[in-house]
C-alpha positions as CSV (number, residue, x, y, z in Angstrom):
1,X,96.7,54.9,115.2
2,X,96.7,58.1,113.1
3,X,100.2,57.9,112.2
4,X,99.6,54.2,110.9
5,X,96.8,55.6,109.1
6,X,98.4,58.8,107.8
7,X,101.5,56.6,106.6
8,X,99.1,53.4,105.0
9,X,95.6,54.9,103.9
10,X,96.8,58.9,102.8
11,X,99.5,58.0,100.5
12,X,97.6,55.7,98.7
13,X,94.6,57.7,98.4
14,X,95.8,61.8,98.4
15,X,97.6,61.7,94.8
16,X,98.2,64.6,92.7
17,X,99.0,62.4,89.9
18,X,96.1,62.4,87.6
19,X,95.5,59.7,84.3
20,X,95.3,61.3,80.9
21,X,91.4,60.5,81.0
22,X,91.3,62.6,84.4
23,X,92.6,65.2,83.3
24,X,90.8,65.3,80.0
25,X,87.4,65.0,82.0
26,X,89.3,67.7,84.9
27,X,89.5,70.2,81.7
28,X,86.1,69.5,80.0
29,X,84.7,70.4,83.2
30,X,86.2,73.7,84.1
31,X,85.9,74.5,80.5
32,X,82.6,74.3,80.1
33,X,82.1,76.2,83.8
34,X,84.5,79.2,82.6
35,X,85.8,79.2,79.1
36,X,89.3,79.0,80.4
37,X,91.3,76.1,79.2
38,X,93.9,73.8,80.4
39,X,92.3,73.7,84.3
40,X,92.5,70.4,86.2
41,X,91.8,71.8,89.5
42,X,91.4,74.6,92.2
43,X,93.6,75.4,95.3
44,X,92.6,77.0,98.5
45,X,93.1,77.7,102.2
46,X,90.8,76.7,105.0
47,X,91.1,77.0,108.6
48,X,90.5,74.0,110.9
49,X,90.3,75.2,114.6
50,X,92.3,73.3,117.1
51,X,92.7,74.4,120.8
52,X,95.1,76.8,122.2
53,X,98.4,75.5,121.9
54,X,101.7,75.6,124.6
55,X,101.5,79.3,125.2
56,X,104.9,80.2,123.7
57,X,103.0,79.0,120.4
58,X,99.8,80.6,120.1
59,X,100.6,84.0,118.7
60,X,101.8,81.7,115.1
61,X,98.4,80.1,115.6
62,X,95.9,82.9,116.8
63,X,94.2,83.5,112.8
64,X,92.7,86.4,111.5
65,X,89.5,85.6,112.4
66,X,89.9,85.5,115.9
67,X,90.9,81.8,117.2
68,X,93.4,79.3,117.2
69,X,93.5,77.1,113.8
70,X,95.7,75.2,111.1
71,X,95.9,76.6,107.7
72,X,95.3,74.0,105.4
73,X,95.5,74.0,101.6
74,X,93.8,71.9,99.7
75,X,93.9,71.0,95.6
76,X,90.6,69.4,94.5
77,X,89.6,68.5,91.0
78,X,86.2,68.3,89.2
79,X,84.8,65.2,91.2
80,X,85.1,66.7,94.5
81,X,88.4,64.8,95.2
82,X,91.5,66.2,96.9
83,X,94.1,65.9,95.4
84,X,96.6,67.5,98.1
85,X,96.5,68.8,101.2
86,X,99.0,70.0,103.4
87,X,97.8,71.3,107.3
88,X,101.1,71.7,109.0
89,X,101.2,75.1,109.1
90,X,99.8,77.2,112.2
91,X,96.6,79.8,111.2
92,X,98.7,83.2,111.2
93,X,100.6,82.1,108.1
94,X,99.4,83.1,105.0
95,X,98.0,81.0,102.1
96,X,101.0,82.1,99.9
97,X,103.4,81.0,102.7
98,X,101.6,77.7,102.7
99,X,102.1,77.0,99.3
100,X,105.3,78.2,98.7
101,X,106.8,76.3,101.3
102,X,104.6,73.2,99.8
103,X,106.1,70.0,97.9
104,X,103.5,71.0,95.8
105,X,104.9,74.4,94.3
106,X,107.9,72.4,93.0
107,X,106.3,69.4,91.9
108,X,104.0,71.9,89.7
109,X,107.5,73.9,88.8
110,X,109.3,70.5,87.3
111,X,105.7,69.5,85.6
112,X,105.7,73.0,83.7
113,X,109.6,73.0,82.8
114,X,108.9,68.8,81.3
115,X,106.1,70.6,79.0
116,X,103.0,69.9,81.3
117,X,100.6,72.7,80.1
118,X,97.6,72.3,83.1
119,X,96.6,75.1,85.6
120,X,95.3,75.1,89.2
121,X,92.9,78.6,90.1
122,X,93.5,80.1,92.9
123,X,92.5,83.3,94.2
124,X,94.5,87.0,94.8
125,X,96.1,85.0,97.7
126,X,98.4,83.6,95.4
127,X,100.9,84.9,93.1
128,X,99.8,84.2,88.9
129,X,102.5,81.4,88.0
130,X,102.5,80.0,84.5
131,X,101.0,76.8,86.3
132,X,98.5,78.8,88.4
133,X,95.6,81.3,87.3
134,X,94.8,84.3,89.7
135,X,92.3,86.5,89.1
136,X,92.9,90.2,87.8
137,X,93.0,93.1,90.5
138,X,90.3,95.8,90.7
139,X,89.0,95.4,87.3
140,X,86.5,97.8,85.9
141,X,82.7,96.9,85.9
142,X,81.7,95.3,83.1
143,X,85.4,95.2,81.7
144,X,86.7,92.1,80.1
145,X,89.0,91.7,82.7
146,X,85.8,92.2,85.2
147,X,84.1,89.4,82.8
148,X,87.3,87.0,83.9
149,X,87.0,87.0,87.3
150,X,83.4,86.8,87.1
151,X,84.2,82.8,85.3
152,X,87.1,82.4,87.3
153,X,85.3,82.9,90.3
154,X,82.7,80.4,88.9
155,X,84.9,77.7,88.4
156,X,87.0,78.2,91.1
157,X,83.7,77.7,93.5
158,X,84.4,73.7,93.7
159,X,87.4,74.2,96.5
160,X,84.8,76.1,98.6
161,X,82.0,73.2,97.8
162,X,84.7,70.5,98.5
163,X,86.0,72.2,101.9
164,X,81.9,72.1,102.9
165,X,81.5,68.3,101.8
166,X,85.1,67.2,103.8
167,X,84.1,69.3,106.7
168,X,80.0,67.7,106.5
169,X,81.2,64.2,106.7
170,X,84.0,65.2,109.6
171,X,82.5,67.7,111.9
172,X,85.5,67.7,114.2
173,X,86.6,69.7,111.4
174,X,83.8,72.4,111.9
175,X,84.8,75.8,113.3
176,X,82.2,75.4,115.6
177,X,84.1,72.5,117.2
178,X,87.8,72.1,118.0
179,X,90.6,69.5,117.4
180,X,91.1,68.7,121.2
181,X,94.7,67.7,120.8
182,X,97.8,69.1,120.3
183,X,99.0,70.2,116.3
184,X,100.9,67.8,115.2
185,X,98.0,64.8,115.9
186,X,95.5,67.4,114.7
187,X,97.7,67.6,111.4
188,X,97.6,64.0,110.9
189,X,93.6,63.6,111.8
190,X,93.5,66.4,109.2
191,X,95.5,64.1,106.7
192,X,93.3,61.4,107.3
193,X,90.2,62.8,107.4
194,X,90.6,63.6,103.4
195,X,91.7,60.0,102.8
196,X,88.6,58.9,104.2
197,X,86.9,61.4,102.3
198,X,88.4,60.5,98.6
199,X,87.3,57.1,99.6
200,X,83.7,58.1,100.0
201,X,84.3,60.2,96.7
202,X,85.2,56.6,95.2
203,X,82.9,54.3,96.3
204,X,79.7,57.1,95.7
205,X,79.2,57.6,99.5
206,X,76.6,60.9,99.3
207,X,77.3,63.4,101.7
208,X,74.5,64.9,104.1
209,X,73.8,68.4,104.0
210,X,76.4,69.0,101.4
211,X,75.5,72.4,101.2
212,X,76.3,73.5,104.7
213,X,79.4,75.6,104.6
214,X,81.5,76.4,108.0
215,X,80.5,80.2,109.1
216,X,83.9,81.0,110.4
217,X,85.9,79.5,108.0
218,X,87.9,82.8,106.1
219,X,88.6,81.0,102.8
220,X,85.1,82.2,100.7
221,X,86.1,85.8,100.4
222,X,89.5,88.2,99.6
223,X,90.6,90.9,101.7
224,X,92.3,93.5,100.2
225,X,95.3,92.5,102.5
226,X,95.7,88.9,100.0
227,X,95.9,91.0,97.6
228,X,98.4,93.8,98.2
229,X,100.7,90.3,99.8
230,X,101.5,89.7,96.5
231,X,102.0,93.0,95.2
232,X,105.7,92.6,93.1
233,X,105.7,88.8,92.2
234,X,104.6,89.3,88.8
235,X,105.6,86.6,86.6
236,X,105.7,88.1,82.9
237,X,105.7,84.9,81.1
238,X,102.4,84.0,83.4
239,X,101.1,87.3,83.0
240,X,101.3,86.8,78.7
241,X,99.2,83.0,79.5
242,X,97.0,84.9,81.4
243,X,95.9,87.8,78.9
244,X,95.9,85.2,76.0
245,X,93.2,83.6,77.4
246,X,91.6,87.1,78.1
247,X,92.0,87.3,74.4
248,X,90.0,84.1,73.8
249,X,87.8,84.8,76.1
250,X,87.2,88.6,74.9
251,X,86.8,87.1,70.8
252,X,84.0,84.4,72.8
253,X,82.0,87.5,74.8
């Protein structure tokens, strides 16, 4: 049933395609939330728990938090919607890994190269591309680079409210609880799960308790470790985007 699903419902309704007017309203948004142009969405990591896999498994599964889980990352834009997800990969891999092993990373790469000029946030998990806006490391208080992650951090705060509102209207999706089957079917209940979602997001379904976030999920802070995993994949032409807009930004404090 879930594969039928997966195959019928998710590609029809998990798209990362967006209109022109969606990604005009997308930009307006995060705009107006951070001062930083050019954003049509946020990307993240969140762990859904799942039982203990076949033994010879469970040391690619076993997260840093201290249970068995899939790592998935999720896109969403302004309207809560997700626009990808991908939860194939067990909990122990990083964020990073995730996305660079993605369809998404080239599908971005080819958008940028064709003249495509629209950014995802993401936070010190993932390297600064030309097509993805990291925050700066260790800035000092009150600096303008400080002042920058403060409105990054702002905007980017819509993945984390999304996760909450996907995980509210599917609590098997709750740390609390577990996906009682085996990774692969959990994957695809993942997959479906959002489709459902999106639809709700479509037809103006409210969610209950929207505000409830899942205490063991890892993805609202950033270790030190996410950090120093990217240390040497600077990309210089994303480096020059990124301090430009610290320029406009800095001329706008």
């Amino acid at each position: 049933m879930f594969h039928a699903l997966e195959e019928h419902v998710c590609k029809n309704w998990i798209k990362m395609n967006y209109t022109d007017e969606e990604k005009r309203k997308a930009k307006m948004y995060f705009f107006e939330k951070s001062g930083i142009p050019g954003v049509i969405g946020c990307i993240d990591g969140t762990h859904i728990k799942i039982v203990a896999p076949k033994k010879d498994l469970q040391h690619l599964y076993y997260n840093r938090k201290g249970y068995f889980s899939l790592n998935a990352m999720i896109v969403c834009d302004n309207a809560l919607r997700i626009r990808y997800i991908n939860a194939r990969y067990p909990g122990a891999t990083h964020d990073a890994t995730v996305f660079n092993m993605s369809s998404l990373k080239p599908q971005l790469e080819d958008d940028y190269r064709r003249g495509e000029r629209n950014l995802l946030l993401g936070d010190a998990g993932y390297a600064l591309q030309p097509y993805m806006l990291t925050p700066f490391r260790n800035p000092d208080d009150g600096s303008v680079q400080g002042i920058f992650n403060k409105r990054h951090a702002k905007a980017r705060n819509i993945v984390e409210r999304t996760i909450g509102v996907l995980k509210n209207r599917f609590r098997c999706l709750l740390g609390a609880r577990a996906l009682h089957y085996e990774p692969k079917k959990a994957t695809q209940i993942i997959n479906v799960c959002v489709a459902l979602h999106n639809i709700c997001i479509f037809y103006n379904v409210e969610s209950s308790n929207e505000e409830i976030y899942d205490s063991q999920d890892p993805e609202n802070y950033e270790d030190q470790s996410d950090i120093n995993f990217q240390a040497g994949h600077i990309n210089q032409e994303a480096v020059e985007i990124r301090n430009n807009i610290l320029q406009h930004m800095r001329l706008q404090s």
